[in-house]
N, C-alpha and C positions, 0 to 999 in steps of 0.2 A: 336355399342359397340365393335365387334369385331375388327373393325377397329381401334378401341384405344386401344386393348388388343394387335394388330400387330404392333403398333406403338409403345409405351410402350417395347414390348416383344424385336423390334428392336435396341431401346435406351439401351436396357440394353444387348442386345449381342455387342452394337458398344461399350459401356464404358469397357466391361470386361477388356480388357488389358491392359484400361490404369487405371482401379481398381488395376489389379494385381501388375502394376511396381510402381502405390504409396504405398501398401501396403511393396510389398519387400523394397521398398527405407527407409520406414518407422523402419521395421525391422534392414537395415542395418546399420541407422544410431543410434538406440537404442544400436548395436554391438559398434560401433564407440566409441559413449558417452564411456560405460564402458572401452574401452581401453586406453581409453582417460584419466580418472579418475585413472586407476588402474596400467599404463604404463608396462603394460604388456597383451599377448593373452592370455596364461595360467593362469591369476588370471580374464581373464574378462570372459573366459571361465567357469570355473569353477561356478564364482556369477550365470553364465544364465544359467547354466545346459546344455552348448552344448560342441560339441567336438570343440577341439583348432581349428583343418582343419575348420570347418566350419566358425568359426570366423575370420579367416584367409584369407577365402573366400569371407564376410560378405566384407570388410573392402577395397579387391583388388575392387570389383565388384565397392564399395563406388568411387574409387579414377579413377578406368575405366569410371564411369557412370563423373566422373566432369572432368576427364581429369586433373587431379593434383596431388602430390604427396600430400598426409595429413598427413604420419608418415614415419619417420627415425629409419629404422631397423639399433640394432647390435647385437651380440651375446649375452649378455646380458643384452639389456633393449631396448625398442621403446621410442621414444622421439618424440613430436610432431613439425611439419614443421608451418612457422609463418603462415600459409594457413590452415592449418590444427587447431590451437588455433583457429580462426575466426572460421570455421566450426562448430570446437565442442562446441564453443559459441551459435551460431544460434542454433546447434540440440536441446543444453540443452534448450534453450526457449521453440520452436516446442513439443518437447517431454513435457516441462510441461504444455504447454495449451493442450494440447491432453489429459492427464491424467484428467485437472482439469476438461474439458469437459465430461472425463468418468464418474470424480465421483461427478458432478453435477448430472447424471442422475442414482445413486445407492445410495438413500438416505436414506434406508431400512438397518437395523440390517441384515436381513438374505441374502440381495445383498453385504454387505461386508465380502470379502472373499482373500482368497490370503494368502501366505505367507509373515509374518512380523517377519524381521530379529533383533532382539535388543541382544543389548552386555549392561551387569549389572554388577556393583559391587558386586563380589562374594562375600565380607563378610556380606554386605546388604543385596544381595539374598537369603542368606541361613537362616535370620528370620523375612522378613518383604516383600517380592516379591512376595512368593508362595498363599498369600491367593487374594491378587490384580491378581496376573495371574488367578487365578480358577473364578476368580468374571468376571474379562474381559472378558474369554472363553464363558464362561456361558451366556452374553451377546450378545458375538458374535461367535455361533457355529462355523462359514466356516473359520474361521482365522487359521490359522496352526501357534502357536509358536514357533520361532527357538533362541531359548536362549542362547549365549555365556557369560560365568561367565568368568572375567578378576580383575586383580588387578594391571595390565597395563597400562598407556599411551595409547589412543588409539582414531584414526582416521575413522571418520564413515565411509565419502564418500570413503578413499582409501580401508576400512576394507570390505565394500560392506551393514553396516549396514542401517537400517530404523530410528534406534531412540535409544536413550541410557539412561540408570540408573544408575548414576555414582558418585562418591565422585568428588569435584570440579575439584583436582587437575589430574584427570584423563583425563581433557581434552585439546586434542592435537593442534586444529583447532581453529580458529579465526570466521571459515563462519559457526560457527552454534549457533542457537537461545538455549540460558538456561535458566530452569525456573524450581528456588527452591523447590523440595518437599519437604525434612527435613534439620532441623538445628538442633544438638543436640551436648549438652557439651561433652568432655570425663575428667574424674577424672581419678586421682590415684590409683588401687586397688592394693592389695595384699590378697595371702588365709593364714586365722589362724596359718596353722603349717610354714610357713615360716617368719610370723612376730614373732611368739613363737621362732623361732631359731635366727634370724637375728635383732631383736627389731623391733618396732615401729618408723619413723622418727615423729620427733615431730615439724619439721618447715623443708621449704623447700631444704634449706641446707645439711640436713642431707640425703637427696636422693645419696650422694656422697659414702656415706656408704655403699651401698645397690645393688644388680643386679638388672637390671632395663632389662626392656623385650619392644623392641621398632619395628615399619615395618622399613623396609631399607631403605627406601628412609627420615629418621628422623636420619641418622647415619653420623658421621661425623663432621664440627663444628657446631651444632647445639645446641638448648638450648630450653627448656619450660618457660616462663615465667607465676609466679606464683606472684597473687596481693591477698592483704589484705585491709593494709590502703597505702602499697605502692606497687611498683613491686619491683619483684626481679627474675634477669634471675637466672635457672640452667642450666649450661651446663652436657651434660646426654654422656656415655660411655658406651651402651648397652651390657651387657653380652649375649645376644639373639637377633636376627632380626626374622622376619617373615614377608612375604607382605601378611597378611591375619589377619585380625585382631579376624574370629572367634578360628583361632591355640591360637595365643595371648592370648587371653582370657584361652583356655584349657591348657596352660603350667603356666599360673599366678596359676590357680586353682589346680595345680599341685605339687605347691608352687616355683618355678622357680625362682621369683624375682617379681620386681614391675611393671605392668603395667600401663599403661595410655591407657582407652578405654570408648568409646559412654556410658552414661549414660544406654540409651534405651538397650546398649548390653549385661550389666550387673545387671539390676536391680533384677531379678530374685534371681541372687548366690546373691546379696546383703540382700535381705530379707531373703533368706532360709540362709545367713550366711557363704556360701559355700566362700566369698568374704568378706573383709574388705574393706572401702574405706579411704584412708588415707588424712589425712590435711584438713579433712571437713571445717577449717575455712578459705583457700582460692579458691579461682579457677583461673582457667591457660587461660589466657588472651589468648594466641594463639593454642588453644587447642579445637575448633568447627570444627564440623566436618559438611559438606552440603552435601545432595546428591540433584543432581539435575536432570532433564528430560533434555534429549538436542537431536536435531535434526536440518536437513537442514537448512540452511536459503534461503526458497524459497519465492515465491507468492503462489502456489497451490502444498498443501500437501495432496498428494492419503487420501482415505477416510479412508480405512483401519488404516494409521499412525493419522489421525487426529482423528478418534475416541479412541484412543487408550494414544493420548494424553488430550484428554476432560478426558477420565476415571481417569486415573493417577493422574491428578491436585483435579478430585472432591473428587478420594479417600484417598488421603495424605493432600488436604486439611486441 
């Protein structure tokens, strides 16, 4: 027995070092990946929480240990070498059967743990995120949420995100999987004292008449198209922009002019009145608004992002 405890005790003082240089190498090329992704040290830095020198180091040691150049420094940006694409191709594989293998074996609520990074649409966020976040949590204590509220354009892999909650058109990428949670109309509204000063439009036409309160990215040659028994475009001339559509909402109820916003965002002022909604007898053909869940498009999604995407779907369901 002892003799298998020396033998044993021997195999594992003979493996140490070459434990150690797969672990470092493992490490370094993790560093890689993200400079890779993010074409920069200081933003790959930053995502992994270490200092630039070290990442700096992470990535020489990488190109000393192969004897190759894998990125083309300049003053203002790294770029990768056609040696260095293939690399950071391979790593990304490698790194995700290592993850999928971790979170094959954490299949327990209180083993997923980690910080999850997700960027949301802030006018979403602020009345329909906060009780799914608290239900998630509560589910999965060790998760640490890191919340970026955006009304932005915006790319996950280069942003350093996990997963996203976002209106359609917020998304910047092609390589990532989206899967609808809400679809909801937006109407016309306007508040009381500003259609007591400025009239009532009574067809869609007459929105010409009127300050119309729009986000920025609908300014310009643009137009809503509004159907009955036919369509009919308006083209709209915002007296107001805002890229937030809950301001939007609070400057219509302000009486500012007319906006156009999510059903779900104003039903509320609708009922208590604080809100009219105007042309109830049409709806605006291009006027849906989606928010969707969107994420990597891998093979093995860390357990953390996967449960966090089963939650999401079964509670927007």
């Amino acid at each position: 027995m002892d003799s298998i405890s020396n033998r044993e005790r021997s195999v594992s003082i003979a493996l140490a070092p070459f434990l150690t240089i797969m672990i470092n190498l493992l490490q370094a090329m993790n560093v890689f990946d993200r400079v890779a992704k993010t074409g920069s040290f200081a933003q790959a830095a930053t995502q992994l929480n270490l200092s630039t020198s070290i990442v700096t180091r992470h990535v020489a040691n990488l190109e000393a240990h192969l004897g190759i150049r894998l990125l083309q420094r300049t003053t203002r940006k790294v770029a990768l070498t056609e040696a260095g694409v293939q690399y950071a191709q391979g790593c990304r594989s490698i790194l995700a059967e290592i993850e999928h293998i971790e979170s094959c074996v954490t299949t327990t609520s209180r083993q997923i743990a980690g910080d999850l990074r997700i960027v949301a649409s802030g006018s979403f966020s602020l009345f329909r995120l906060a009780p799914f976040f608290a239900a998630y949590q509560a589910k999965y204590p060790l998760v640490v949420l890191k919340v970026t509220l955006t009304e932005q354009h915006v790319d996950l892999l280069d942003a350093g995100f996990d997963v996203g909650i976002v209106v359609d058109r917020m998304i910047s990428s092609s390589s990532l999987i989206a899967r609808r949670l809400i679809r909801t109309a937006r109407i016309p509204v306007a508040s009381p004292r500003y259609l007591a000063e400025a009239g009532t439009p009574m067809a869609p036409a007459d929105l010409a008449q009127h300050r119309l309160l729009c986000p920025p990215g609908e300014t310009g040659l643009q137009y809503w198209i509004f159907a009955n028994h036919s369509e009919e475009r308006i083209p709209f001339d915002p007296s107001f922009t805002v890229n937030n559509a809950m301001m939007l909402k609070q400057v219509a109820l302000a009486g500012m002019g007319v906006a156009v916003l999510p059903v779900s965002l104003v039903a509320d002022d609708l009922m208590a009145g604080n809100l009219v909604r105007l042309l109830p007898a049409y709806h605006i053909v291009n006027g849906e608004v989606e928010i969707a869940l969107v994420y990597p498009s891998r093979q093995f999604i860390p357990q953390k992002v996967r449960s966090f995407i089963d939650l999401a779907v079964d509670y927007f369901g």
